[in-house]
MISELUM-397253 format. One record per atom (N, C-alpha, C): residue in one letter; x, y, z. Coordinates in Angstrom, 2 decimals, padded with zeros to 5 digits. Example, Ala and Ser with C-alpha at 12.3 -4.5 7.8 and 13.67 -1.06 7.14 Angstrom:
<rs>
R  kekol        x        y        z
R      A   013.19  -005.69   007.80
R      A   012.30  -004.50   007.80
R      A   013.20  -003.30   007.80
R      S   012.85  -002.25   007.08
R      S   013.67  -001.06   007.14
R      S   012.90   000.03   007.87
</rs>
This chain:
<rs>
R  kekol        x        y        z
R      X   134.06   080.78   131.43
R      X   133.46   081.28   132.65
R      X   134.51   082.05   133.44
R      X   134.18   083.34   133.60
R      X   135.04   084.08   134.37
R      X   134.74   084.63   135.92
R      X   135.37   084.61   136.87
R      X   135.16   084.87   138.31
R      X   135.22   086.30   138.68
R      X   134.00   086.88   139.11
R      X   134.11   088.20   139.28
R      X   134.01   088.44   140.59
R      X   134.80   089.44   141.32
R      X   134.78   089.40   143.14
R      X   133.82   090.02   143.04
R      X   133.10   089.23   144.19
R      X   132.01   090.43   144.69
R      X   132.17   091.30   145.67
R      X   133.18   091.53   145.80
R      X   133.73   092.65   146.63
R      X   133.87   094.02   145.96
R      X   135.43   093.70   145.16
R      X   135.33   094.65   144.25
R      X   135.41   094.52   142.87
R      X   134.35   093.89   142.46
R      X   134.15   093.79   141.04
R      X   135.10   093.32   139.83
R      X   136.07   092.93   140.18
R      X   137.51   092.51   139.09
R      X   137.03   091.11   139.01
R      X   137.05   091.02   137.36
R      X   136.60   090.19   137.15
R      X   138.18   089.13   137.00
R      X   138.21   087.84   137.20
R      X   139.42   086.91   137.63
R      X   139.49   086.05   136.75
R      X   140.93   085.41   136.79
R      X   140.36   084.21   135.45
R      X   140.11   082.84   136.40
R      X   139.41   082.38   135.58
R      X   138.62   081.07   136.23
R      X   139.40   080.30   137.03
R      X   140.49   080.20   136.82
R      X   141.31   079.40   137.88
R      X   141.49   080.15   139.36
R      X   141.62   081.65   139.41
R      X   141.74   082.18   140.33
R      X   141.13   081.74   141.65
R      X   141.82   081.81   142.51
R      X   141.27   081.34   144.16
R      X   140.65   082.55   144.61
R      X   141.46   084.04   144.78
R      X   141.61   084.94   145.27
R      X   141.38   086.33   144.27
R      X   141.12   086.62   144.77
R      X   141.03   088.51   144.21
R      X   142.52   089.17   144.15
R      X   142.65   089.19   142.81
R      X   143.89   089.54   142.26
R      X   144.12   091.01   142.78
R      X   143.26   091.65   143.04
R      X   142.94   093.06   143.36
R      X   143.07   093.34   145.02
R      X   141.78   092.72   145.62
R      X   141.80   092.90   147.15
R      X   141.81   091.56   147.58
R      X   142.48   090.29   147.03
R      X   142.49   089.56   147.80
R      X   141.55   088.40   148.45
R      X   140.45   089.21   148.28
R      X   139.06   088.15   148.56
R      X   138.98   086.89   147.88
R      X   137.91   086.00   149.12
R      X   138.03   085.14   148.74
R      X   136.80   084.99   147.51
R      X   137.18   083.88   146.24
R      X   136.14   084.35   145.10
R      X   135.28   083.01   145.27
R      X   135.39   082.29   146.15
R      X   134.28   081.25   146.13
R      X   132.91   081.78   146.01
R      X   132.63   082.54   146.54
R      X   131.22   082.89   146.70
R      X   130.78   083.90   145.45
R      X   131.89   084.07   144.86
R      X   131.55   085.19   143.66
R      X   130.51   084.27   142.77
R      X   129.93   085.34   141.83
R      X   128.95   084.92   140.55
R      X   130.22   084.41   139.51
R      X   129.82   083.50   138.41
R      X   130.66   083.44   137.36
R      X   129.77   084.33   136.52
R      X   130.32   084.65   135.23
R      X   130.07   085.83   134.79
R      X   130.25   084.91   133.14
R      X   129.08   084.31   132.61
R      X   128.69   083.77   131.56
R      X   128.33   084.70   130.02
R      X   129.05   084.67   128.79
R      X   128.66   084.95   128.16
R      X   127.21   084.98   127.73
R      X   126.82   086.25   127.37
R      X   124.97   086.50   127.06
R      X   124.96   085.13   125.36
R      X   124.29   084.62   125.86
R      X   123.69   084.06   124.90
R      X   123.20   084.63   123.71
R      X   123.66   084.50   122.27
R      X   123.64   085.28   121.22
R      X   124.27   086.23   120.77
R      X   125.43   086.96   121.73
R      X   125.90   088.09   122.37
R      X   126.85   088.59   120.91
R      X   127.22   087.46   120.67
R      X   128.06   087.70   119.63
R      X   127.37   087.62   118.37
R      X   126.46   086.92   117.82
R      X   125.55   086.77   116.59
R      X   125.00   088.61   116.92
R      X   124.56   089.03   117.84
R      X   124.01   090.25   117.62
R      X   124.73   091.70   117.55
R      X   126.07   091.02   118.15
R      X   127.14   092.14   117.90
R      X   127.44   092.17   116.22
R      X   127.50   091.22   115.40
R      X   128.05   091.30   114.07
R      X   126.75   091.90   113.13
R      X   125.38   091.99   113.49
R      X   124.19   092.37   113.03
R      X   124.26   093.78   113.57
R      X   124.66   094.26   114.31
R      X   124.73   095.73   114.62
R      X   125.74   096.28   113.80
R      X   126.80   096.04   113.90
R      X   128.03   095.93   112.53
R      X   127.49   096.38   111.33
R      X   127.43   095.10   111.07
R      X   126.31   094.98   109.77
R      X   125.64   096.33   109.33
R      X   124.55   096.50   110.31
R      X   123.33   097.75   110.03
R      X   124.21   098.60   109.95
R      X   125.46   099.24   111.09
R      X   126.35   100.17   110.82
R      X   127.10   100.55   109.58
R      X   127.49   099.82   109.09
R      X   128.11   099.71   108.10
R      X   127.38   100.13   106.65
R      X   126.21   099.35   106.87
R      X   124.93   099.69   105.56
R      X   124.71   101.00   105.61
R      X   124.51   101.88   106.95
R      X   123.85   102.97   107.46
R      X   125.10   104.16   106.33
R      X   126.66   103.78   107.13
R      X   127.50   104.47   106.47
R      X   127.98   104.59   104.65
R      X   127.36   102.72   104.49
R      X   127.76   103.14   102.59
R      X   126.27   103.85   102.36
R      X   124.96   103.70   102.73
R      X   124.27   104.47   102.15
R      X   124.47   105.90   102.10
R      X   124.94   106.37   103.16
R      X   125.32   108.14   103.42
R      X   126.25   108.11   102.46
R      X   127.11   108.09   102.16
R      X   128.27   107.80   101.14
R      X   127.68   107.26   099.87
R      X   126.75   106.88   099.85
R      X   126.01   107.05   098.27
R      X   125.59   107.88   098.00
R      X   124.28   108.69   098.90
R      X   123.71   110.07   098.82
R      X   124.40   111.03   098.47
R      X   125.90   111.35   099.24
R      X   126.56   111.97   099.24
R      X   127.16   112.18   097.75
R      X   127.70   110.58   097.43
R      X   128.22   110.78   096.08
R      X   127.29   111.56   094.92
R      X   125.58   111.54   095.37
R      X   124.63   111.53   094.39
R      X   124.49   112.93   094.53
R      X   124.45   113.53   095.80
R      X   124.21   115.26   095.54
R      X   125.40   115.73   095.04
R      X   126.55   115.15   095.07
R      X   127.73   115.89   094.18
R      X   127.52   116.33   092.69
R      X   126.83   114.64   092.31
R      X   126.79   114.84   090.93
R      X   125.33   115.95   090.68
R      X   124.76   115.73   091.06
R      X   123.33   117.10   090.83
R      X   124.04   118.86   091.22
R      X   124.69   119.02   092.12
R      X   125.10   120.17   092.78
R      X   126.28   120.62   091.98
R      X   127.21   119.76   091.58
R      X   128.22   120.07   090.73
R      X   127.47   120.57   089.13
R      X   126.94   120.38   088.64
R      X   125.95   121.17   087.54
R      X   124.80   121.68   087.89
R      X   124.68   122.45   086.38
R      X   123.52   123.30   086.53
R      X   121.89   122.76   085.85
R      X   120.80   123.34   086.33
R      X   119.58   122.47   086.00
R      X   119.06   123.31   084.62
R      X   118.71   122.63   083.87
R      X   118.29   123.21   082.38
R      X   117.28   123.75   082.61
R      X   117.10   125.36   081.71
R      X   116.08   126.09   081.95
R      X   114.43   125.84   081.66
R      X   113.74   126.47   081.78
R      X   112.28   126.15   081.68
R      X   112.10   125.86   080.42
R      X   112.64   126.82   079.91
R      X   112.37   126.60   078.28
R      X   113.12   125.15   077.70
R      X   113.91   124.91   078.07
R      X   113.99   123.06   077.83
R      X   113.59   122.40   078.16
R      X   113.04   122.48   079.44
R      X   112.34   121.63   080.26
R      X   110.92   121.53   079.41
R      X   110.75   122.17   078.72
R      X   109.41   122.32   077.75
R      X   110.22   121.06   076.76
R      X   111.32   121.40   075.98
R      X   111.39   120.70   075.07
R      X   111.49   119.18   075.58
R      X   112.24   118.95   077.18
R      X   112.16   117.91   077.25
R      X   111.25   116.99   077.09
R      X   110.15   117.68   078.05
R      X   108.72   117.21   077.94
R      X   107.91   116.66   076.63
R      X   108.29   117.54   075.88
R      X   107.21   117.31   074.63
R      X   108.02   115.61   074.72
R      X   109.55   115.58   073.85
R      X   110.22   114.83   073.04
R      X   109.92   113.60   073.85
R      X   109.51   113.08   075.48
R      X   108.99   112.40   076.42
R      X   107.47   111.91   075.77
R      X   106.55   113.33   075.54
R      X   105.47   112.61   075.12
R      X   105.72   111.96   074.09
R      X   106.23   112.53   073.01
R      X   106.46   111.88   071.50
R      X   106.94   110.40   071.89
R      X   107.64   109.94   072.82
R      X   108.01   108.60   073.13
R      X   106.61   107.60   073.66
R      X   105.96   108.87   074.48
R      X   104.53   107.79   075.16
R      X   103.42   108.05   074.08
R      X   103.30   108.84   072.98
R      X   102.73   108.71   071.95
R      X   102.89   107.43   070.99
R      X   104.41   107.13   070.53
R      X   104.45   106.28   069.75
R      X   104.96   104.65   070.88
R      X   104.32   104.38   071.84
R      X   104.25   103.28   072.56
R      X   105.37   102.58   073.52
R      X   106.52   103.88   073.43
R      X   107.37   104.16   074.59
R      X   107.46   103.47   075.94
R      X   106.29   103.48   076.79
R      X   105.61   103.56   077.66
R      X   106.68   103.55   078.79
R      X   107.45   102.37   078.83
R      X   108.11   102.95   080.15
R      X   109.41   103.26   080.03
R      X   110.17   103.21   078.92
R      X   110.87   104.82   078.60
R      X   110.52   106.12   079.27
R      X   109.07   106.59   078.44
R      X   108.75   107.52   078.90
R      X   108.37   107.90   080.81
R      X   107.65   106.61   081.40
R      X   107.76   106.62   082.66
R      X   109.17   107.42   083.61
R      X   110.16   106.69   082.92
R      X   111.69   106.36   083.47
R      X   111.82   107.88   083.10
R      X   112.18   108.51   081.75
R      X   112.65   109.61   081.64
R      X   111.56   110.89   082.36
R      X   110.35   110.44   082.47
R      X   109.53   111.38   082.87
R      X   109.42   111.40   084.98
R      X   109.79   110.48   085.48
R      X   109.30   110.42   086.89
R      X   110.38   110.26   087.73
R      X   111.49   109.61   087.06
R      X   112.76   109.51   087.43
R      X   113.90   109.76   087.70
R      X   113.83   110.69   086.49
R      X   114.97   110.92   085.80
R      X   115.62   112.96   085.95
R      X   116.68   112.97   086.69
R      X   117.13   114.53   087.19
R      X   117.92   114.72   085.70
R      X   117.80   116.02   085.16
R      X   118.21   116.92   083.57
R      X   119.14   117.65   084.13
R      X   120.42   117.60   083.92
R      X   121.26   118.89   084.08
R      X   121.51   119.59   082.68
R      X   122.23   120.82   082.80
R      X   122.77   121.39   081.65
R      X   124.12   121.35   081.16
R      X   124.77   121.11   081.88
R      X   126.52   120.69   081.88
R      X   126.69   119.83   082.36
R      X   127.85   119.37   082.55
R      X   128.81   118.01   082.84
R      X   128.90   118.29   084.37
R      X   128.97   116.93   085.38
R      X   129.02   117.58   086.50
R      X   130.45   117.01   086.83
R      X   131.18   116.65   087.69
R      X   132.52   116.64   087.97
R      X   132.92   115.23   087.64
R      X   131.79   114.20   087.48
R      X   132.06   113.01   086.74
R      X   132.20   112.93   085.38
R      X   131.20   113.64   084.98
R      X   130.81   113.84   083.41
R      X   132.22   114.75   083.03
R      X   132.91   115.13   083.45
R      X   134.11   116.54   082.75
R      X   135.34   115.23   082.74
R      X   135.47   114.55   083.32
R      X   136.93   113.76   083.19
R      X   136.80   112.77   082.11
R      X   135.49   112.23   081.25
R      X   135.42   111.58   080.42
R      X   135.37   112.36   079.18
R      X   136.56   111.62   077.96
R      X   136.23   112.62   076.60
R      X   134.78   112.37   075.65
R      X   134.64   112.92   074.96
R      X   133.26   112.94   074.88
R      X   133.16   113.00   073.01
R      X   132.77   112.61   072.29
R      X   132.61   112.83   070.51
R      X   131.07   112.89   070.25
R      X   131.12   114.22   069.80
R      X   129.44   114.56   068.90
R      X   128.45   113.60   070.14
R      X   128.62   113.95   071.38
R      X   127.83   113.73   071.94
R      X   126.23   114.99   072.35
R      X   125.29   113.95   072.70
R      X   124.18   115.39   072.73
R      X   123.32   115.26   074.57
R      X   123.96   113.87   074.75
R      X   123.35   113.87   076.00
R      X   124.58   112.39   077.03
R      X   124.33   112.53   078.15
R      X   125.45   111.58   078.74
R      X   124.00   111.08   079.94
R      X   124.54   110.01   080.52
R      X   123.84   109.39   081.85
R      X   124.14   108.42   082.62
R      X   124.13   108.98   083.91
R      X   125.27   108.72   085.45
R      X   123.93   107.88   085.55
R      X   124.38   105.99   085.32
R      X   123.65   105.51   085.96
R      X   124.62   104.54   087.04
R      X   123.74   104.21   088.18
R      X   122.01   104.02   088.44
R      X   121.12   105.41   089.40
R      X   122.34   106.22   088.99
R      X   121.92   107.63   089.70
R      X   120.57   108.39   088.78
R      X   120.15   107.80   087.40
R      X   119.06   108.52   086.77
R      X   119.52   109.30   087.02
R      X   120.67   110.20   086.18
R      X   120.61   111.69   086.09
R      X   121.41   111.60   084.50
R      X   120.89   111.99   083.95
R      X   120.88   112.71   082.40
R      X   121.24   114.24   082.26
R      X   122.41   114.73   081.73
R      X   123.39   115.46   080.91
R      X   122.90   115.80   079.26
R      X   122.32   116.60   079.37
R      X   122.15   117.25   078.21
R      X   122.47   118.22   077.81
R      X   123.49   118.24   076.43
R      X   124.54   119.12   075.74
R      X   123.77   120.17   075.18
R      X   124.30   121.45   075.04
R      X   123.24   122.70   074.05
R      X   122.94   121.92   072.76
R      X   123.79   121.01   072.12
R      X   123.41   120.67   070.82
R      X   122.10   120.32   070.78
R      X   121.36   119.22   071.79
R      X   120.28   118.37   072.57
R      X   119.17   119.64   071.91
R      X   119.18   120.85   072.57
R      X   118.17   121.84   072.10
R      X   118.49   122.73   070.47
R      X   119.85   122.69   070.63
R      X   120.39   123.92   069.26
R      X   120.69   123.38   067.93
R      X   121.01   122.58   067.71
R      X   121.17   122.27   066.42
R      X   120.53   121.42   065.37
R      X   120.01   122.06   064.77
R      X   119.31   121.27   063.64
R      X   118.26   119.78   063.93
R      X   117.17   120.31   065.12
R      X   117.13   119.35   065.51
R      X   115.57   119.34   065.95
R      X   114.59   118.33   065.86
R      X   113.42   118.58   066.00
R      X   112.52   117.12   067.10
R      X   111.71   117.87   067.41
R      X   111.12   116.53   068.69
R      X   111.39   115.30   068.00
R      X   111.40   115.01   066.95
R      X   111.17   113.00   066.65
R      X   112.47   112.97   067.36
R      X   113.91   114.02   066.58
R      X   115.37   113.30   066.76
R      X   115.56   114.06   068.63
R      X   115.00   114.72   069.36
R      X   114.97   114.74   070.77
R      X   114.69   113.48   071.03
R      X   113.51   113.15   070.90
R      X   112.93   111.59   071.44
R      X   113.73   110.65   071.06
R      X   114.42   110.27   070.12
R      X   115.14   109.26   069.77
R      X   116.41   109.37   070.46
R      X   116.93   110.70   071.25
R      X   118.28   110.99   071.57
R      X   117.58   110.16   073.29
R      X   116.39   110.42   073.36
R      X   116.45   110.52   075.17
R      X   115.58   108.83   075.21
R      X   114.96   108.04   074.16
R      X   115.21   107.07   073.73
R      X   116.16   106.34   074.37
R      X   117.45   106.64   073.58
R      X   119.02   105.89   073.81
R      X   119.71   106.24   075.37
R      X   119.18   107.35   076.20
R      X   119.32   107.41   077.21
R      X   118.16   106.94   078.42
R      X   117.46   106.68   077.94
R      X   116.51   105.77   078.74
R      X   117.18   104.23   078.82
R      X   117.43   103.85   078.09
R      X   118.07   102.56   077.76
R      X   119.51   102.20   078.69
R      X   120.07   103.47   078.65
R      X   121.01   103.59   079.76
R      X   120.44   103.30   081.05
R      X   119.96   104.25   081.34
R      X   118.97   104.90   082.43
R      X   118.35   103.63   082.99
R      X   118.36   102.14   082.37
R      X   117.60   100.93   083.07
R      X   118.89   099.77   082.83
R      X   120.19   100.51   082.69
R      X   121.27   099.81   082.63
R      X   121.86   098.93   081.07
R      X   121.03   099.70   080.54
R      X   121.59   099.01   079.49
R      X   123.53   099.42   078.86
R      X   123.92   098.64   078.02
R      X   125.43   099.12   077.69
R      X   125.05   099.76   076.27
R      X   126.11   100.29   075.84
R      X   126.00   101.07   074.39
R      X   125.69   100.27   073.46
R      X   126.03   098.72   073.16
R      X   125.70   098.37   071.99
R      X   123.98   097.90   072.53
R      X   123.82   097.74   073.31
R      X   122.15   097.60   073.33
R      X   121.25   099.01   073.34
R      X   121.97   100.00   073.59
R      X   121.16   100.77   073.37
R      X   121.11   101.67   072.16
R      X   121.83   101.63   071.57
R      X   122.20   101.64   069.94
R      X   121.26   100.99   069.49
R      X   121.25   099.37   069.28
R      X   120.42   098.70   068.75
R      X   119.04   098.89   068.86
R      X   118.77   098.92   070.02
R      X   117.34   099.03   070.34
R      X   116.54   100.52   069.35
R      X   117.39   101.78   069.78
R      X   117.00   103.00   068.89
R      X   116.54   102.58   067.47
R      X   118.07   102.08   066.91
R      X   118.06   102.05   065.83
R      X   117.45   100.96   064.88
R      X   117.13   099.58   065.78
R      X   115.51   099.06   064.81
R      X   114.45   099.45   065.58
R      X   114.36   100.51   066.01
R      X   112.73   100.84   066.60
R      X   112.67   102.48   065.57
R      X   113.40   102.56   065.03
R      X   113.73   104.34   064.61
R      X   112.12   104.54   063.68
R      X   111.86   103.54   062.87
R      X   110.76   103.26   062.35
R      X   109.47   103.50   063.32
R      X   109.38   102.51   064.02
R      X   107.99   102.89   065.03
R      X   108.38   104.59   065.41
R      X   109.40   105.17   065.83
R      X   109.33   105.96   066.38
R      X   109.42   107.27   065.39
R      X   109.17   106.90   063.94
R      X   109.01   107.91   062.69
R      X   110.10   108.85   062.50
R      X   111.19   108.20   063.15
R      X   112.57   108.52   062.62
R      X   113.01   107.62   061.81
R      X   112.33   108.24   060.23
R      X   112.82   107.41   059.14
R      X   113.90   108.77   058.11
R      X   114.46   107.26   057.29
R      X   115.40   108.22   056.60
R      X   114.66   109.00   055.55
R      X   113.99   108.99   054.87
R      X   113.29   109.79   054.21
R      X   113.05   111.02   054.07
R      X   113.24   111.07   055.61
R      X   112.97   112.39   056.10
R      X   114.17   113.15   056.82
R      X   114.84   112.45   057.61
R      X   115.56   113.04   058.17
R      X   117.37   112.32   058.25
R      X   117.06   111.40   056.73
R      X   118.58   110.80   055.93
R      X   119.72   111.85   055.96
R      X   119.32   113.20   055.94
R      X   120.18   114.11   055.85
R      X   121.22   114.90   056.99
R      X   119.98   114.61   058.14
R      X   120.50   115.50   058.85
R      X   121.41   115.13   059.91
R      X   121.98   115.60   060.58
R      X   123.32   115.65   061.42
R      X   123.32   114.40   062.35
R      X   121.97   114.13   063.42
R      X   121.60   113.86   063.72
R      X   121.65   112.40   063.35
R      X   120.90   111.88   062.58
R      X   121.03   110.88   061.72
R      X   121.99   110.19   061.84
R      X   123.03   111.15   060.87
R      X   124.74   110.38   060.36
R      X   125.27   109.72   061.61
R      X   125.38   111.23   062.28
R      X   126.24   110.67   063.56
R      X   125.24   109.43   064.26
R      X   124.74   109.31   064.30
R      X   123.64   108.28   065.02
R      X   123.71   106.73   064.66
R      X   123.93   107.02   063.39
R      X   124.26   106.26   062.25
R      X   125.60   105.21   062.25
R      X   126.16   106.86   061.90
R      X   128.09   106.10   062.11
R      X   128.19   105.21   063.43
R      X   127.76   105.79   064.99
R      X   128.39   105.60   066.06
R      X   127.44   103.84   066.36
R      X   126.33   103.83   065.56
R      X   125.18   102.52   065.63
R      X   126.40   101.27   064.89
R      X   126.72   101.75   064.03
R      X   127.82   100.62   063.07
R      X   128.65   100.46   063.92
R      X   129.32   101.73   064.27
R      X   130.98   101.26   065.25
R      X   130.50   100.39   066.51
R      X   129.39   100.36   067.20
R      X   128.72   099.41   068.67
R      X   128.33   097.91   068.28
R      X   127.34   098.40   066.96
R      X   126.56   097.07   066.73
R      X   127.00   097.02   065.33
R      X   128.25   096.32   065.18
R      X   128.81   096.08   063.75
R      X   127.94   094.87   062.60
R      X   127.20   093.78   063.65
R      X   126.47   092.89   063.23
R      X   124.86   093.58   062.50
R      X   124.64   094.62   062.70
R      X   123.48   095.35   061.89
R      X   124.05   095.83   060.56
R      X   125.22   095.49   060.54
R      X   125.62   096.34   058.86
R      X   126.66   095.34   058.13
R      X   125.85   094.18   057.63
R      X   126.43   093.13   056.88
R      X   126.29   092.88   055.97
R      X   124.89   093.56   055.58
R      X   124.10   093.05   053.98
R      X   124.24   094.48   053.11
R      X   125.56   093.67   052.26
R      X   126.07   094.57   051.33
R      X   125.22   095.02   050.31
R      X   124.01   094.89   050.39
R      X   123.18   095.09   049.02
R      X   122.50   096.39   049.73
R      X   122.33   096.60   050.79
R      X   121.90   098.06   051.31
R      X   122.58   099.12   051.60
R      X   122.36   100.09   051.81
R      X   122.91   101.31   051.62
R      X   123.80   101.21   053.01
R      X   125.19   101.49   053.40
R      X   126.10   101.47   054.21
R      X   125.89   099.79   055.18
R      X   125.37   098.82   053.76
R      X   124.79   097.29   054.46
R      X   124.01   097.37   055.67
R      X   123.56   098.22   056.23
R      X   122.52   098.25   057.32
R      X   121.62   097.04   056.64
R      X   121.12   095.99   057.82
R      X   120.44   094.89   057.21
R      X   119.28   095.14   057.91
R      X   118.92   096.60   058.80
R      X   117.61   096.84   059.17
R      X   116.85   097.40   057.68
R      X   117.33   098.09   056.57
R      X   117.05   098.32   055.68
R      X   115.40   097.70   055.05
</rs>
């Protein structure tokens, strides 16, 4: 409890007789009581402040990464689309949701994506920012909607937090439902690398030496 003159307003410490200031006498002054709650609602304003500032500072971080690259042209944006349906065709469903409603396409690396090295990659993804990096290979090389869908597949999987060896796995025993079989497409680029980089994550899928590179999805 602190003594405030009512003269001239200086507030006194409780022992005070007199007005440190003018002298007055402080008997008759008000004591001057902490507000009840005063402090529980000061640390909740804090609080909101603080939330207010890391969210701006998230946004912020998030238009860097969109603004720092460029957005893939129409004509991919076609291919994206299809290789999306081909996912909600063969029972995808919220894959396809995620990559279709969610999910921002650039064409290059944006200032996050350039400091990481990168091998026979065709697509990258800044999560929990849902934004997906797709390489020219993604559209140019030797490459047709099943193995699009299966590439944006493995980035959906990201895209809901998954790590590399789960999303490896998941592609690669669903490759079947999703009519990326070897039969057809054992040969192509696509494949191998898909292949090789599935063994080096999920080493436990390639044990049964009686199959071809022991893949025991075989």
């Amino acid at each position: 409890m602190n003594k405030k003159c009512a003269t001239c307003g200086l507030v006194n410490f409780p022992t005070a007789v007199k007005c440190s200031r003018c002298e007055a006498e402080l008997m008759i002054s008000g004591d001057i009581a902490p507000t009840p709650g005063g402090r529980r609602g000061g640390f909740l304003v804090r609080a909101v402040v603080c939330l207010c500032v890391a969210l701006v500072a998230l946004f912020g971080f998030y238009l860097s990464l969109i603004a720092t690259a460029k957005p893939i042209s129409v004509e991919e944006k076609v291919l994206v689309r299809t290789a999306t349906r081909v996912l909600r065709e063969k029972g995808f469903l919220s894959e396809a949701r995620l990559l279709g409603n969610f999910t921002v396409f650039r064409g290059n690396d944006n200032w996050l994506n350039a400091s990481v090295a990168k091998e026979n990659a065709y697509a990258a993804t800044n999560f929990p920012f849902e934004r997906v990096t797709l390489y020219p290979d993604f559209f140019s090389y030797r490459i047709d909607d099943i193995e699009r869908a299966a590439i944006l597949l493995h980035e959906a999987k990201h895209l809901a937090g998954q790590n590399e060896h789960d999303a490896y796995e998941y592609v690669w025993k669903n490759r079947d439902r999703l009519g990326w079989i070897r039969a057809r497409y054992g040969t192509s680029p696509v494949w191998q690398n898909v292949r090789r980089q599935t063994k080096e994550n999920v080493p436990e899928l390639f044990t049964c030496e009686a199959n071809d590179l022991g893949d025991c999805t075989e």
